[in-house]
ZABA-253613 format. One record per atom (N, C-alpha, C): x, y, z; residue in three letters. Coordinates in steps of 0.001 Angstrom, whole numbers, padded with zeros to 6 digits, always signed. Layout:
% ZABA-253613
XYZALA...
***
This chain:
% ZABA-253613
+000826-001204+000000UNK+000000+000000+000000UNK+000866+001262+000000UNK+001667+001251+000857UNK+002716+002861+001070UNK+003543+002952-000525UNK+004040+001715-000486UNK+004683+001165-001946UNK+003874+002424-003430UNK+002887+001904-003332UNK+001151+002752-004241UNK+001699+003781-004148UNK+001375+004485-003332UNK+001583+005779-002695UNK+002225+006366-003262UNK+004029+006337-003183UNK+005202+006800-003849UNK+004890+006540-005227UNK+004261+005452-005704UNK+003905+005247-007063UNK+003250+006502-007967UNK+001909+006491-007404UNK+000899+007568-007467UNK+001397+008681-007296UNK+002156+009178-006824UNK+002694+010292-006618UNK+003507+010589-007471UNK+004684+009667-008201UNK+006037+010046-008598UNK+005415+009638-010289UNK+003776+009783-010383UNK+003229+009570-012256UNK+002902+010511-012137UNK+002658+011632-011342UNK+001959+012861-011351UNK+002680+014194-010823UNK+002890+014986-011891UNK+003866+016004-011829UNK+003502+017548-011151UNK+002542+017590-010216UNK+002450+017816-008838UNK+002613+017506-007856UNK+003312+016342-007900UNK+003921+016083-006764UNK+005804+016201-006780UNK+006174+016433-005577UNK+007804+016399-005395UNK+007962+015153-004616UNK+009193+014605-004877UNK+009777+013459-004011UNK+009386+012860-002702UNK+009527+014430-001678UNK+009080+014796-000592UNK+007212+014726-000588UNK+006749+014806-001474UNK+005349+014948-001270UNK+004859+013157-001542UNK+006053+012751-002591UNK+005410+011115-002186UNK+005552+010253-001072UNK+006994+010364-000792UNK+007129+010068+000879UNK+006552+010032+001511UNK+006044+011389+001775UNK+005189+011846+002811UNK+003537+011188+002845UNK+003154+011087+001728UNK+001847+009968+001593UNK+001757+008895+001896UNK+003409+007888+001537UNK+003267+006501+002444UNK+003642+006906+003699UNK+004360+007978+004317UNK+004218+008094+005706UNK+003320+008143+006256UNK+002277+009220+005733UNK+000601+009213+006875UNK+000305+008456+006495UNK+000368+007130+005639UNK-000692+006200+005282UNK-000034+005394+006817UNK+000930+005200+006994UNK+001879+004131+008011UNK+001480+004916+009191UNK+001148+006281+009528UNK+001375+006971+010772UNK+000088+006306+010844UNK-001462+007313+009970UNK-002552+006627+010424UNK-002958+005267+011067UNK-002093+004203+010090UNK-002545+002658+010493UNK-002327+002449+012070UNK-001210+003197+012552UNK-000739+002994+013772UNK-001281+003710+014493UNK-001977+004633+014327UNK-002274+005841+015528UNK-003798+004656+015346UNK-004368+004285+014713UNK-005641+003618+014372UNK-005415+002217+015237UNK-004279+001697+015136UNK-004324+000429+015870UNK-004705+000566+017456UNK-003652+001426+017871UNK-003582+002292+018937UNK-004696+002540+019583UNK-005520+003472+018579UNK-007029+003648+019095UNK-007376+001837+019587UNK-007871+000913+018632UNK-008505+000058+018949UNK-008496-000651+019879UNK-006815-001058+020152UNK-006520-001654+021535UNK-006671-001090+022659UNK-007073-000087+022740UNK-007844+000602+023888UNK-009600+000412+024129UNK-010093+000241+022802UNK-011751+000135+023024UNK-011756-001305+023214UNK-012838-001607+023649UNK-014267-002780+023651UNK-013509-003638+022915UNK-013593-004867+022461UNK-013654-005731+021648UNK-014499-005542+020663UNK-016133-005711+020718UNK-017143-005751+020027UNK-016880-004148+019531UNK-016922-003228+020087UNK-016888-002021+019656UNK-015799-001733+018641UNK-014356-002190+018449UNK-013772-002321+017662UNK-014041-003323+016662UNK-014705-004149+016374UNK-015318-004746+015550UNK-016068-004094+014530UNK-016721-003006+015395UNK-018116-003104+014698UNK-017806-001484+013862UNK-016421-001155+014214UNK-016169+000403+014143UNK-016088+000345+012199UNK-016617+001635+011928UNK-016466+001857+010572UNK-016243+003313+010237UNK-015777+003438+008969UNK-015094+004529+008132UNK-016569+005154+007880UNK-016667+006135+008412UNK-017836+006983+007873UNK-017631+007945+006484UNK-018358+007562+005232UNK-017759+008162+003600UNK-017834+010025+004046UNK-018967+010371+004768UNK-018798+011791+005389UNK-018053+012428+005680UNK-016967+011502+006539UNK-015802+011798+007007UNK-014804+012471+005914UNK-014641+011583+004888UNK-013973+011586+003967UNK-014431+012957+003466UNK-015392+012981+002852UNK-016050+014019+002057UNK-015607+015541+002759UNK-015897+015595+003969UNK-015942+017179+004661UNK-014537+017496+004618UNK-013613+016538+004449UNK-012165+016771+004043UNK-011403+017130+002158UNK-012857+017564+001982UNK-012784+017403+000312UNK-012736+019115+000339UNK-011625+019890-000211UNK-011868+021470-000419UNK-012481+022061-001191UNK-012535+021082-002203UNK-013632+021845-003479UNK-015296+021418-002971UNK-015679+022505-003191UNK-017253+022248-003069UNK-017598+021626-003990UNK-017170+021869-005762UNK-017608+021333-006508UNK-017517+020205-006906UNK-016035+019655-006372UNK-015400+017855-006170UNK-016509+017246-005022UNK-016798+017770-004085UNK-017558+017161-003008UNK-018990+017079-003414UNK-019413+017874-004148UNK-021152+017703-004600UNK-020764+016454-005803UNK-020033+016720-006293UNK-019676+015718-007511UNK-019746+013855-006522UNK-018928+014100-005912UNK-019122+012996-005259UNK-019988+012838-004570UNK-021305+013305-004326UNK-021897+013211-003330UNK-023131+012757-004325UNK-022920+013295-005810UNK-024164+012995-006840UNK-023868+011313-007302UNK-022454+011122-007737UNK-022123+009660-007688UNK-022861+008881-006431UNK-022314+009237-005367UNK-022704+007756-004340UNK-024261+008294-004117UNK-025009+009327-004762UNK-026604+009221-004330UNK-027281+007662-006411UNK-026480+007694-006848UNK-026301+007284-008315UNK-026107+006153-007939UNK-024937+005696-007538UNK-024600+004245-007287UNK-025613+003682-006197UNK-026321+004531-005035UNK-026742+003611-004749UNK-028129+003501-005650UNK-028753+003677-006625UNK-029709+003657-006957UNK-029679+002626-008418UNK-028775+002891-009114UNK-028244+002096-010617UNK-027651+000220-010112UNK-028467-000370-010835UNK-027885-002073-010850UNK-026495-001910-011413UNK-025675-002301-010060UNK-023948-002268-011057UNK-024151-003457-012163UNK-025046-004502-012326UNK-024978-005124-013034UNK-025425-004863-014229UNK-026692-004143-014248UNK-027071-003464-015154UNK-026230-002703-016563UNK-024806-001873-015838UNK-024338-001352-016223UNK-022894-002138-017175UNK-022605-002950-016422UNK-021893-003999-016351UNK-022481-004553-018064UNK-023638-005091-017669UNK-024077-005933-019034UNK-024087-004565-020443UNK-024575-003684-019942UNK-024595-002203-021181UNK-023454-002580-021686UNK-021859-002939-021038UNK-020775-002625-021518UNK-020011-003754-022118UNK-020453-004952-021270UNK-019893-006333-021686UNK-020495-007962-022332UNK-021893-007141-022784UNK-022501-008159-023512UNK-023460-007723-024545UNK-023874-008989-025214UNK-024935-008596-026579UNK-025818-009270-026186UNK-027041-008370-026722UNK-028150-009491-026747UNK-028975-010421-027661UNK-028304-011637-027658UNK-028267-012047-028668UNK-029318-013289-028987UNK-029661-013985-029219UNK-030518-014783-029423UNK-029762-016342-029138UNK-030523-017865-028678UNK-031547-017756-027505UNK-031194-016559-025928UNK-029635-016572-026055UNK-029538-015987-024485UNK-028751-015501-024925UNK-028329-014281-024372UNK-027020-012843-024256UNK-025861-013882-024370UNK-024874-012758-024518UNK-023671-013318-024962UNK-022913-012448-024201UNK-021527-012664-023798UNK-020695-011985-023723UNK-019406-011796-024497UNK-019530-010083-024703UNK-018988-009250-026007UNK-017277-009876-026373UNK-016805-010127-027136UNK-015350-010303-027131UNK-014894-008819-027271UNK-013526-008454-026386UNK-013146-007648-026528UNK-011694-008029-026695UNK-010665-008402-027480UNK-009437-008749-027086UNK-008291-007599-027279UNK-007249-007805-026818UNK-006835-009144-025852UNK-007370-008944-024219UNK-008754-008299-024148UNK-008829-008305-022043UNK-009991-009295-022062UNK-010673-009311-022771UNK-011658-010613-023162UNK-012380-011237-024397UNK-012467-012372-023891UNK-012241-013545-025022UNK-012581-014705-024663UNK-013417-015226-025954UNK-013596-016660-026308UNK-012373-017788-026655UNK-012726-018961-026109UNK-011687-019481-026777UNK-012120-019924-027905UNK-011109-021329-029056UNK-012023-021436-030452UNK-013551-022549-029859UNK-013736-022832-030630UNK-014922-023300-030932UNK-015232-024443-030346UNK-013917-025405-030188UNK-013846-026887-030095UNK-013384-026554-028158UNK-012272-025469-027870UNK-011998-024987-026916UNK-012965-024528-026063UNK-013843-023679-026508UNK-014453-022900-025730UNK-015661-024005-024802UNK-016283-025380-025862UNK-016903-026299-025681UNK-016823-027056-024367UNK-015096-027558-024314UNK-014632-027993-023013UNK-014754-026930-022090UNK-014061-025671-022373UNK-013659-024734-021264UNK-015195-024695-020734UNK-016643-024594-021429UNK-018132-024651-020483UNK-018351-025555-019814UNK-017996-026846-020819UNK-018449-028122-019378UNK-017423-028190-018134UNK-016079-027892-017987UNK-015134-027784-017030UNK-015878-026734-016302UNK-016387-025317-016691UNK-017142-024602-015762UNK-018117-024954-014858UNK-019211-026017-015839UNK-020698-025955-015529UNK-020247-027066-014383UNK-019534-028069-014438UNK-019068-028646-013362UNK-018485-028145-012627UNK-017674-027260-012531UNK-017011-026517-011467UNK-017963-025784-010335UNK-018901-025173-011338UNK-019952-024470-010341UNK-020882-024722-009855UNK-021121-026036-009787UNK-022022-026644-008723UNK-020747-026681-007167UNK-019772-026826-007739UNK-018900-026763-006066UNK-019146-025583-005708UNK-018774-024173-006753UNK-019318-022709-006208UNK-020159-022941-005319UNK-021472-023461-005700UNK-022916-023279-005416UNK-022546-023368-003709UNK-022220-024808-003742UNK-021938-025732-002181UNK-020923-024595-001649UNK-020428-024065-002204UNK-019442-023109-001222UNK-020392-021892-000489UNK-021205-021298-000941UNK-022183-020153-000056UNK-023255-020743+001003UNK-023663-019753+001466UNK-024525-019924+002221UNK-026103-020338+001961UNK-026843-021200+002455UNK-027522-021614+002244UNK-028884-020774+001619UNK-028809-019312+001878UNK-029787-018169+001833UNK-029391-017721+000413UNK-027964-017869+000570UNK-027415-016888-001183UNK-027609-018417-002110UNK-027566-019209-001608UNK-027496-020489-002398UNK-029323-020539-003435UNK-029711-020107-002220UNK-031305-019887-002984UNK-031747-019422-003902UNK-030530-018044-003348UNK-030849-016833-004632UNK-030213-017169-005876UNK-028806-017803-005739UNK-027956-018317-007022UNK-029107-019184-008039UNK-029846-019965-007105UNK-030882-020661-008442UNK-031648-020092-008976UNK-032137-019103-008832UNK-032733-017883-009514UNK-032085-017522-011202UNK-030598-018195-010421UNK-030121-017232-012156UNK-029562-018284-013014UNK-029639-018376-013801UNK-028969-019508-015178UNK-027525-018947-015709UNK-026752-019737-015316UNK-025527-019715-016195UNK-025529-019576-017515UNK-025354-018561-018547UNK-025656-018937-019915UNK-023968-018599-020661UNK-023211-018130-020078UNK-022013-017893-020711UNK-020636-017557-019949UNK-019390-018134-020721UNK-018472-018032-019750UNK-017176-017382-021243UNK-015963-016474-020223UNK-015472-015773-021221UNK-014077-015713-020481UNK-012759-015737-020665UNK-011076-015468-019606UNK-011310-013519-020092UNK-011022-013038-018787UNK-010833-011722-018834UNK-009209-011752-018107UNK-008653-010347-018631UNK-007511-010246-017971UNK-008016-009231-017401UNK-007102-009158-015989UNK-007181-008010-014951UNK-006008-007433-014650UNK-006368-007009-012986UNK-004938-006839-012625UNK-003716-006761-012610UNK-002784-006076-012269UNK-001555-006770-012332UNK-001144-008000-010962UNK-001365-007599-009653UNK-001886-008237-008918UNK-002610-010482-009628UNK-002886-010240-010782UNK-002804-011381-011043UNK-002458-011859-012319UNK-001685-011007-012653UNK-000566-011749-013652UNK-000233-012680-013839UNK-000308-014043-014717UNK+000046-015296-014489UNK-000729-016059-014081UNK-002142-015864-013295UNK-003051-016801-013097UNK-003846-016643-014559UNK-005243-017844-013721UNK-006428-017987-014918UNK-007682-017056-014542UNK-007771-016348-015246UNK-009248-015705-014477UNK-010686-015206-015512UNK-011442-015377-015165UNK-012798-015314-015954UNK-013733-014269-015684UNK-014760-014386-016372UNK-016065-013762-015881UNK-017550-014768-016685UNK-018287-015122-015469UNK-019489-015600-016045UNK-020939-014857-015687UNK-021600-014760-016676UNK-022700-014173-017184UNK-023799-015291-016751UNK-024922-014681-015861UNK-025532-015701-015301UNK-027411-014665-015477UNK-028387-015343-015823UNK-029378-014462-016418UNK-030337-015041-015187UNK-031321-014070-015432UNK-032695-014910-014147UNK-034022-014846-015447UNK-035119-015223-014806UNK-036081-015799-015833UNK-036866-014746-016164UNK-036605-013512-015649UNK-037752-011955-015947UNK-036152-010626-016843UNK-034728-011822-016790UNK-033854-010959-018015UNK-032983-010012-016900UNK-032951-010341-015584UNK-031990-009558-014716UNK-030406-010367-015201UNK-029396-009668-015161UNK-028429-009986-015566UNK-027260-010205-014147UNK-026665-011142-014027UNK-025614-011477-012981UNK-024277-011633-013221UNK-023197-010591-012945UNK-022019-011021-013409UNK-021062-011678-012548UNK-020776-012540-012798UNK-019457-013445-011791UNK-018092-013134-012245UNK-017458-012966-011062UNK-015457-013231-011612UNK-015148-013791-011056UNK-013861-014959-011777UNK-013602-016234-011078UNK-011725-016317-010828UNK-010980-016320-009977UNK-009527-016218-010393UNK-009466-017160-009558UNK-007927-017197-010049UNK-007193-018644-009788UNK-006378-018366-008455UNK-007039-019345-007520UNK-006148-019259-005572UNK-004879-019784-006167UNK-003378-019254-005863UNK-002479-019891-005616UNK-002134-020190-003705UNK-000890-020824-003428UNK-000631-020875-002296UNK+000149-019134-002000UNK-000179-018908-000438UNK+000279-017873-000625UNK+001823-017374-000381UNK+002300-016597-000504UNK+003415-016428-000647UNK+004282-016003+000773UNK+003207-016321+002031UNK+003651-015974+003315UNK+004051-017618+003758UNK+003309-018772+003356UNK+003374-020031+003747UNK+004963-020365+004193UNK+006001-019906+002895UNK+007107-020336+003298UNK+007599-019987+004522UNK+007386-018497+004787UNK+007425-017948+006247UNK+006775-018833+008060UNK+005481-019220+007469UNK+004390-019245+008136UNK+003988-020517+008657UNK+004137-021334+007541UNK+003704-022551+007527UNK+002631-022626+007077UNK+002154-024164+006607UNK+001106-023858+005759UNK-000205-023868+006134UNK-001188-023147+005408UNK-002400-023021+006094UNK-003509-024138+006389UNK-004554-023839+007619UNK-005276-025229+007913UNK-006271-025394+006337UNK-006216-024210+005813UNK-007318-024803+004639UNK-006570-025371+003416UNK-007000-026710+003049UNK-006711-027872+001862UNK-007113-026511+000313UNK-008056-025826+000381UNK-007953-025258-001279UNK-007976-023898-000631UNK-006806-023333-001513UNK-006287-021497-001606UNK-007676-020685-002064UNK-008828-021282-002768UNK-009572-020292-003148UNK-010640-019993-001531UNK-010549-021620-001017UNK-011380-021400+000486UNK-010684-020111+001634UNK-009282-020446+001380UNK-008392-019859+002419UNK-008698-017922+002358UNK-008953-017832+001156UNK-008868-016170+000699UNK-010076-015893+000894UNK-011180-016938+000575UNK-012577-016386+000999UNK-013161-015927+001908UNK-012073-016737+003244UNK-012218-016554+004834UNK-011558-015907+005212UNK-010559-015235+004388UNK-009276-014206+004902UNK-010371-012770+004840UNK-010801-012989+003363UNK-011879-011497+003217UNK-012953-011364+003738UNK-013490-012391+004101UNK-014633-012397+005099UNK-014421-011823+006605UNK-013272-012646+007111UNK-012872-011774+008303UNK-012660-010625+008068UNK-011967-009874+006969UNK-011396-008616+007572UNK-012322-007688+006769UNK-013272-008325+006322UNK-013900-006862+005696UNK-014971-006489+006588UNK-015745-005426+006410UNK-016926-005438+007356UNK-018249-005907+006425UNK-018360-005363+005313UNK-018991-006175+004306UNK-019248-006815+003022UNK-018815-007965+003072UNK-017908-009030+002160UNK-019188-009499+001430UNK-018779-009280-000213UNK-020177-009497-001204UNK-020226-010877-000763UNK-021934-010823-001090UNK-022685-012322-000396UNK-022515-013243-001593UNK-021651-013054-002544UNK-021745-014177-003890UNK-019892-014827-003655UNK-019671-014459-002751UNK-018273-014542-002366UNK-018144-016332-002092UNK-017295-016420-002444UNK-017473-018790-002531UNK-016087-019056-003043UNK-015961-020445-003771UNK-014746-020789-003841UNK-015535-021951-004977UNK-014265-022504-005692UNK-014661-023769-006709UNK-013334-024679-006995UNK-013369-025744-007296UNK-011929-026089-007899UNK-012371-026614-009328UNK-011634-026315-010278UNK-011596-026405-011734UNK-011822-027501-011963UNK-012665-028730-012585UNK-012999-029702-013181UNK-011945-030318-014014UNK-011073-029499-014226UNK-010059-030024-015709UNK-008974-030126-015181UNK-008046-030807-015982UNK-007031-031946-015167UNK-006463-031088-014163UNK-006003-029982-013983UNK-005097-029006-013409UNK-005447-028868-012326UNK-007083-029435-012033UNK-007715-029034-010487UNK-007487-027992-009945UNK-007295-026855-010705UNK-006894-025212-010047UNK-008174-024916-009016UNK-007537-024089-008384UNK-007915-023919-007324UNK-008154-021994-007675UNK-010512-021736-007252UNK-010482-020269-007635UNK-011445-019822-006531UNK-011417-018366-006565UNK-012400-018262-005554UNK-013645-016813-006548UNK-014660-016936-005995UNK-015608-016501-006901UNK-015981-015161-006374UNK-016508-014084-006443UNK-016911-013124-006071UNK-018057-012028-007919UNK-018729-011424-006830UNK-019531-010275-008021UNK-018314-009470-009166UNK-018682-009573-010272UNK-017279-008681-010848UNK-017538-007528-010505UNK-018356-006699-010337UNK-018233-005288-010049UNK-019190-004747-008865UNK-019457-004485-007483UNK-019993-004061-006899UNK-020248-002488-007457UNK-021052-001569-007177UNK-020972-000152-007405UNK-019637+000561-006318UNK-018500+001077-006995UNK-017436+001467-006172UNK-017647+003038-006678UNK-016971+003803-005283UNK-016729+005327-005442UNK-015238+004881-005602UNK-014183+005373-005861UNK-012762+005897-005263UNK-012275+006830-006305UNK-011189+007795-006207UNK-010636+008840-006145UNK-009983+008509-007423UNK-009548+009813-008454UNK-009478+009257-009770UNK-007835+009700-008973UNK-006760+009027-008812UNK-005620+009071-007743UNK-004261+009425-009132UNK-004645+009334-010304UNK-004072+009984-011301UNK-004173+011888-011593UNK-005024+012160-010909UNK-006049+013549-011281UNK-005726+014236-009698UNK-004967+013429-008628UNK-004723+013978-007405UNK-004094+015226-007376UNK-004331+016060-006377UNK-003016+017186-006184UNK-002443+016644-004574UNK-001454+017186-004171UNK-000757+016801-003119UNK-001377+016710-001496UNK-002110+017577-001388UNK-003294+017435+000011UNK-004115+016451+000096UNK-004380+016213-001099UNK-005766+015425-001628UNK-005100+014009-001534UNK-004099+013555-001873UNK-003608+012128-001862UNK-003229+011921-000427UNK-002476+012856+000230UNK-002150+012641+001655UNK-003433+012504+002577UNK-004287+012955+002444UNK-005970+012825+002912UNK-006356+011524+002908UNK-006109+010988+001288UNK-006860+009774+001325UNK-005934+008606+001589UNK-004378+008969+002001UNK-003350+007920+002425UNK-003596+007618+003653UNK-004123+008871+004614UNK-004574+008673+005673UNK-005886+007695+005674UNK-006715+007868+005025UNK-008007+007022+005461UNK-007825+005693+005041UNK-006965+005562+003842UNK-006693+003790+003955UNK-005554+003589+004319UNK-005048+004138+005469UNK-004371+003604+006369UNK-005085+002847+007894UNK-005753+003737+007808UNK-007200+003831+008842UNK-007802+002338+008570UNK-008290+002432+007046UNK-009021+000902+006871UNK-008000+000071+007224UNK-007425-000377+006599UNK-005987-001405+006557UNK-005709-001942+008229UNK-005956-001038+009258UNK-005564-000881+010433UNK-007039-001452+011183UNK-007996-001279+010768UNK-009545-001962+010633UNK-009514-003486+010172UNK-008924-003481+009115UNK-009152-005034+008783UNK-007834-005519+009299UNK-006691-005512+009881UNK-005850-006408+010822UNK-006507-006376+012131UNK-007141-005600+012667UNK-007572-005897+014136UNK-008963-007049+014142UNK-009038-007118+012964UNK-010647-008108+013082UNK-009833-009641+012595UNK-008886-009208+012071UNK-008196-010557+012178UNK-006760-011143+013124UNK-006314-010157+013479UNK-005312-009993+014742UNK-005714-009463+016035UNK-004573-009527+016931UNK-004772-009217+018089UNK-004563-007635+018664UNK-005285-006336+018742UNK-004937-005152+018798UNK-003615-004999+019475UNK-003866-005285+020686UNK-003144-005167+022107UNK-001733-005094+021253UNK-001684-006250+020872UNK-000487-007184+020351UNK+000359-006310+019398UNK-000412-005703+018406UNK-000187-005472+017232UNK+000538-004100+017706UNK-000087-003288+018495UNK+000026-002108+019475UNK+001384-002075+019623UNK+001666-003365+020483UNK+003038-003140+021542UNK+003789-004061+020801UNK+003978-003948+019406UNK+004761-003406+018364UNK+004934-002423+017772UNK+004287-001845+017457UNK+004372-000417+016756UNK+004933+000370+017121UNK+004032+000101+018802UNK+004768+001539+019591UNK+004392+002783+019760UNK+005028+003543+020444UNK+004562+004830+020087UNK+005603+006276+019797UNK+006747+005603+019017UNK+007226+006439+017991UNK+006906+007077+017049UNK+008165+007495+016110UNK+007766+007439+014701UNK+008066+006486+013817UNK+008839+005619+014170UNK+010052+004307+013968UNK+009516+003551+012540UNK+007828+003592+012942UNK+007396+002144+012274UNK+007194+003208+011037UNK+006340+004024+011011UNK+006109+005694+009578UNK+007564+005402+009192UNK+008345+005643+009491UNK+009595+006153+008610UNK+010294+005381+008541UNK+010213+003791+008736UNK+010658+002881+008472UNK+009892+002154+006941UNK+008622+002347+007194UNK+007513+002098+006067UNK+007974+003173+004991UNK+007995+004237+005167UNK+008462+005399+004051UNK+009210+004972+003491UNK+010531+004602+004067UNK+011816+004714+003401UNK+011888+002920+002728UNK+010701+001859+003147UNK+010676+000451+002393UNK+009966+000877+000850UNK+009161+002230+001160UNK+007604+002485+000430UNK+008642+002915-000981UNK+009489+003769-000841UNK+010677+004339-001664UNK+011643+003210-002652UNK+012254+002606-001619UNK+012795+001491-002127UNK+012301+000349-002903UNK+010880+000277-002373UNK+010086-000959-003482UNK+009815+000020-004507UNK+009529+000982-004380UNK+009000+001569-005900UNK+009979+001961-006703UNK+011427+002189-006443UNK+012380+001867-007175UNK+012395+000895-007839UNK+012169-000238-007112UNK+012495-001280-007925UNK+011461-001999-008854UNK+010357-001506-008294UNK+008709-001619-009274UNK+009405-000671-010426UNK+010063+000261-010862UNK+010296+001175-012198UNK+011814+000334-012495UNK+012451-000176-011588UNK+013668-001260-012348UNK+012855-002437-013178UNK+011714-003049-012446UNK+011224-003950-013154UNK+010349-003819-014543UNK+009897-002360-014656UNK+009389-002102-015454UNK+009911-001662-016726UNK+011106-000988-016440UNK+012102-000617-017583UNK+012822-001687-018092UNK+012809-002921-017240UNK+012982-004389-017882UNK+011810-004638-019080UNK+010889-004969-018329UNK+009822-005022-019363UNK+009823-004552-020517UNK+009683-003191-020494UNK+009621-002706-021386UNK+010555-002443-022374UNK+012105-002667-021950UNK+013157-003141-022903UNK+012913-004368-023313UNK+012521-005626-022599UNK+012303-006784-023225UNK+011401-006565-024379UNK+010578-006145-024588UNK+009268-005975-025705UNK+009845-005151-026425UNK+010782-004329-026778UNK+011057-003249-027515UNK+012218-004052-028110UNK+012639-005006-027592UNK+014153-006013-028200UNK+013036-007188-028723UNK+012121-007215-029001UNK+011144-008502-029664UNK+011403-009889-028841UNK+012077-009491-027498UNK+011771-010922-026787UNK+010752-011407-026003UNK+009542-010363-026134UNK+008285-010336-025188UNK+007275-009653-026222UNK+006207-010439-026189UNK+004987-009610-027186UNK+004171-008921-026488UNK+003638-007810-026845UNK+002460-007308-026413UNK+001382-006847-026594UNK+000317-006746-026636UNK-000838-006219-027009UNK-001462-005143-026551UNK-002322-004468-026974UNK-002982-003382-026396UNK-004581-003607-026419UNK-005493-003410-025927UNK-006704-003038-026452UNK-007244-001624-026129UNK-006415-000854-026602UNK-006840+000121-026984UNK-007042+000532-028212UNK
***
């Protein structure tokens, strides 16, 4: 996260060196002054504590940025993210919708391919099903699977398999699923390995604990086809606000480094021990400017890795595509 920070900062030429720093610092000061708080309250009361979006907002200087946002989240809550979702990523096509090829971020496979890649699904997602709760399980039969498509995302998942399936109900409401591939995680070697047998279960219960509210389509599956990959399922798009963090000026990013430092510091105490976490930190500056100066150094080397890249593809030893 602090890592981001210096990132976001050092693409945008309002900011100085000093001004990216300084963003993974309050993001690191907040988390800690936030832990701090918690191990002092209630148990349940730190549980139940949440980020009020108000908060955020009255810290917004433009009146006209703050009504702007204030017309979005009266919008989102009113518009089907799915709704919007299907406007952008499907046809309607005859017997049932389709979803749109867009390549290279999404795509069919061929013909003979794409055949297997559905029945490996349609079997896969009856384990989905068994993975939710018995209430969302109800609602899932409501909707018909009619199409499945590999989307690329993230960078965050580079190298896995990941999808999106298109799931319809019988009055034409539209349901979008995204499916990625659990690996083991990359703390195990540290850690030892975890009590859960499939990585897509392990992440489902990681986000369940630490969020306060974790989409109810949230499950797990293992792949039908020889590879037995291991994925975990969630809504592809909930309705999200966040900050166009390209378009930032320097107050404005340090504002919002603070508040997801705040969260971040929210979701370790619902899965850790406050007290604990506390009388580490401390009450220096030690752990901020220790985080700063890691936040600096990884993002060095995030632009070493990238100027790799991008020499590799420019020497024709790496292909690339655009869809733009």
């Amino acid at each position: 996260m602090v890592a981001s920070f210096v990132l976001a900062g050092r693409s945008n030429s309002l900011f100085s060196a000093d001004d990216s720093r300084e963003c993974a610092w309050r993001a690191a000061r907040a988390y800690r002054k936030r832990v701090a708080k918690y191990a002092g309250m209630p148990i349940l009361e730190a549980w139940y504590d949440s980020i009020d979006i108000n908060e955020l907002l009255d810290e917004v200087e433009s009146e006209d940025q703050k009504q702007r946002y204030k017309k979005k989240i009266a919008e989102s809550s009113e518009i089907s993210s799915h709704r919007l979702e299907f406007a952008d990523l499907a046809a309607q096509t005859r017997p049932e919708p389709r979803i749109r090829d867009q390549p290279p971020l999404i795509y069919h496979f061929g013909s003979m391919e794409q055949g297997k890649f559905r029945e490996i699904i349609d079997e896969s997602f009856q384990g989905y099903r068994e993975s939710l709760r018995p209430s969302v399980r109800q609602l899932l039969d409501r909707y018909k699977l009619v199409d499945v498509a590999a989307k690329v995302v993230g960078v965050g998942s580079v190298g896995t398999f990941c999808g999106i399936m298109l799931l319809m109900s019988g009055n034409g409401d539209p349901l979008f699923l995204q499916f990625k591939e659990a690996r083991p995680s990359v703390l195990a070697q540290y850690t030892g390995a975890t009590s859960y047998a499939h990585h897509g279960e392990r992440i489902v219960h990681g986000q369940r604990l630490m969020q306060s509210a974790s989409d109810m389509f949230l499950g797990w599956m293992t792949g039908a086809g020889k590879d037995q990959r291991s994925f975990y399922v969630r809504q592809l798009s909930d309705v999200k606000i966040k900050p166009r963090v390209e378009l930032a000026i320097p107050r404005g990013l340090k504002m919002y480094a603070r508040f997801c430092g705040q969260a971040l510091a929210r979701a370790h105490i619902r899965s850790g021990d406050p007290v604990l976490l506390n009388a580490y930190l401390g009450d220096s500056d030690a752990f901020e400017d220790a985080m700063a100066d890691f936040a600096v150094a990884y993002a060095d080397q995030a632009e070493r890795d990238h100027q790799a890249l991008v020499a590799a593809v420019r020497s024709g030893r790496l292909d690339a595509e655009t869809g733009l």
